[in-house]
C-alpha positions in Angstrom: 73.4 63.7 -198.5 71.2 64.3 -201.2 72.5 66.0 -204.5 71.2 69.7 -205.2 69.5 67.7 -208.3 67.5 65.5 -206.4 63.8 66.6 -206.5 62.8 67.0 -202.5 59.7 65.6 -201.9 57.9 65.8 -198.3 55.6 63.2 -196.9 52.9 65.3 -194.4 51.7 61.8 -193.2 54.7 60.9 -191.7 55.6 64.4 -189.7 52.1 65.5 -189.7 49.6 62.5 -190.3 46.5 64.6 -189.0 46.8 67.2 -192.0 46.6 64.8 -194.4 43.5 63.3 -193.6 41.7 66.9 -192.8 42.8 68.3 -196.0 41.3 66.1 -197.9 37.7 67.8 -196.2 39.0 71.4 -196.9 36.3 73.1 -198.8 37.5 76.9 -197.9 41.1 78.1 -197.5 41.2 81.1 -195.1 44.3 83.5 -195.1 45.8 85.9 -192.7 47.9 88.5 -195.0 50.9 89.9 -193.0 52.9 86.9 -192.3 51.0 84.4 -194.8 50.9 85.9 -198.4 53.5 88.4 -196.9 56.8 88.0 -195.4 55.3 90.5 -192.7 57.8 93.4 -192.8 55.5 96.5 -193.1 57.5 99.4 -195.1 56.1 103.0 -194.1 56.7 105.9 -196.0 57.3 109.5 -194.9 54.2 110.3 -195.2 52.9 107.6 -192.5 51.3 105.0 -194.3 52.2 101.6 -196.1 54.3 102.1 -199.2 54.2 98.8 -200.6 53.3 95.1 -200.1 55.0 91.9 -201.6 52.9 88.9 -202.6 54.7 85.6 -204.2 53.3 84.2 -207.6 53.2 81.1 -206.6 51.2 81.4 -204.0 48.8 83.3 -206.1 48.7 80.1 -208.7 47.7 77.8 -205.7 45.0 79.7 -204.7 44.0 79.7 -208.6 44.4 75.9 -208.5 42.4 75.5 -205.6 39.5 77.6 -207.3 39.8 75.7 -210.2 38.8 72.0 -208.3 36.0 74.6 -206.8 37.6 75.4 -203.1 36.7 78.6 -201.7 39.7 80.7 -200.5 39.1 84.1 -198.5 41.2 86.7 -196.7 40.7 87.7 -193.0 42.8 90.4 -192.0 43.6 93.0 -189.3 44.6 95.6 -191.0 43.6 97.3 -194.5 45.4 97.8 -197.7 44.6 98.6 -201.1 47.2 96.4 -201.9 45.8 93.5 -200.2 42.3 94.5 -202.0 44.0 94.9 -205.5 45.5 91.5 -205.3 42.8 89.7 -204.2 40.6 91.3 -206.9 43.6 89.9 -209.5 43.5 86.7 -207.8 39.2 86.3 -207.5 38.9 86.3 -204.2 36.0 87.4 -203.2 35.4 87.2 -199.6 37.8 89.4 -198.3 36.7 91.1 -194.9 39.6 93.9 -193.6 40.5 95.7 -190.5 39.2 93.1 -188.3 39.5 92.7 -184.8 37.3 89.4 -184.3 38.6 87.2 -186.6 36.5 84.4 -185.5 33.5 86.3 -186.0 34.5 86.6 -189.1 34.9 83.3 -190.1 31.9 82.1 -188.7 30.4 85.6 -191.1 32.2 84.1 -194.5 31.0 80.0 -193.2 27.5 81.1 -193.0 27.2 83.0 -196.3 29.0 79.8 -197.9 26.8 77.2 -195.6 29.9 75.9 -194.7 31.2 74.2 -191.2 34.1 74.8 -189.5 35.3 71.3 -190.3 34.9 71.8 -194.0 38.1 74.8 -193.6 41.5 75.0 -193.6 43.0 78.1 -191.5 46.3 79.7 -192.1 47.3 82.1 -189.8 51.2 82.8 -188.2 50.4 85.2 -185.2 48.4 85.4 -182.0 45.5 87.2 -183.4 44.8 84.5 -185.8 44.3 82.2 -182.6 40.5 82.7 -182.1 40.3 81.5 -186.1 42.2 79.1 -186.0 41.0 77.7 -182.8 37.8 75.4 -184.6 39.0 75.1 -188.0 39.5 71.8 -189.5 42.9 72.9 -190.7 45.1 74.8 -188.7 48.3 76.0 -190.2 51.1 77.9 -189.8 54.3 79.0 -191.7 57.6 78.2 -190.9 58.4 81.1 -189.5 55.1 81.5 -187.2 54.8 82.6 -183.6 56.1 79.3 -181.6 52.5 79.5 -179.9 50.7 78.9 -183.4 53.1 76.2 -184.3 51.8 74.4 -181.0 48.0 74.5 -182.4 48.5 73.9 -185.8 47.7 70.6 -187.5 50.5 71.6 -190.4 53.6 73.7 -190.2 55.0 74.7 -193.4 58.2 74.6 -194.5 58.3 77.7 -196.4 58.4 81.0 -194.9 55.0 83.7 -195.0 55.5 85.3 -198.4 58.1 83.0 -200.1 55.4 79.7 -200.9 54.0 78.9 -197.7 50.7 79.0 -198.6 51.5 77.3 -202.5 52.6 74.5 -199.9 49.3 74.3 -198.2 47.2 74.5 -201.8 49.6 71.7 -202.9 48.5 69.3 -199.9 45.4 70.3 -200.1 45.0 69.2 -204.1 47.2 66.5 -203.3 45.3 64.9 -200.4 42.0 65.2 -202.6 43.7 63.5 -205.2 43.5 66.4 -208.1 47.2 67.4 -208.0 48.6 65.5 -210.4 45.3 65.8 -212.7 46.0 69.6 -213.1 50.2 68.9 -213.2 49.5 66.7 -216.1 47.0 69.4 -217.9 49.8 71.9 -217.2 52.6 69.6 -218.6 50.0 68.9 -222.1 
């Protein structure tokens, strides 16, 4: 049994040999919000609406490392929140499309302004809308705790939870699997 010392390290070509290879293509990291960068509870005030939204920092500083190696992420979302917005405006997110209903539409929207393919992005979504934009992506992932029917599609299930690293774990493999990670570790350790 290992000791609660011993660094865990996990090998995604051994349980999922697929995502390492199509990670290393990823040129755009798309995001669902409620149940990616979320844990997904929605808290609703008296007066009807959202009352607040919880985003891990972590996950925030992969998507700042990805941007830094010149990956593209974006947010497609069913639902909208100024919370979501103000985030992603502290983050520099730019493409950040709300309320939709076709999320695949949407995609295909942010791959065409970006002259991007479908293979040349990585999809992270944990519920059945996200199906229709997850269903070409080169990348399909899911969070641990994802719909069982998302888990079947995706290339990558994280270990982490929607909210609590899951998508910090997707930047890492990403940046790992095009060989940058441990360049940026080292300028973070100098």
């Amino acid at each position: 049994m290992p000791s609660a010392f011993t660094p865990h390290k996990t090998n995604p070509s051994t349980q999922y040999p697929q995502a390492w290879e199509r990670a290393g293509q990823v040129k755009l990291l798309v995001l669902d919000v409620d149940g990616v960068l979320t844990n997904g509870q929605v808290f609703i005030g008296e007066n009807g609406k959202e009352l607040t939204k919880a985003f891990d920092i972590q996950d925030g500083l992969g998507i700042k490392l990805l941007q830094k190696i010149g990956i593209t992420t974006a947010i497609i979302t069913g639902r909208s929140s100024k919370m979501v917005l103000g985030r992603c405006e502290e983050l520099g997110i730019e493409h950040v499309l709300m309320g939709v209903e076709n999320k695949a539409l949407a995609l295909d929207s942010i791959l065409q302004s970006l002259g991007l393919k479908h293979a040349d992005c990585a999809v992270m979504g944990d519920d059945w809308p996200d199906f229709q934009m997850m269903k070409s992506a080169g990348l399909k992932v899911c969070p641990a705790q994802g719909h069982d029917a998302v888990k079947e599609v995706a290339h990558y299930v994280t270990t982490r939870c929607g909210g609590s690293g899951a998508v910090r774990e997707i930047c890492d493999l990403i940046l790992k699997a095009q060989n940058r990670y441990e360049e940026l570790l080292d300028q973070a350790r100098a």
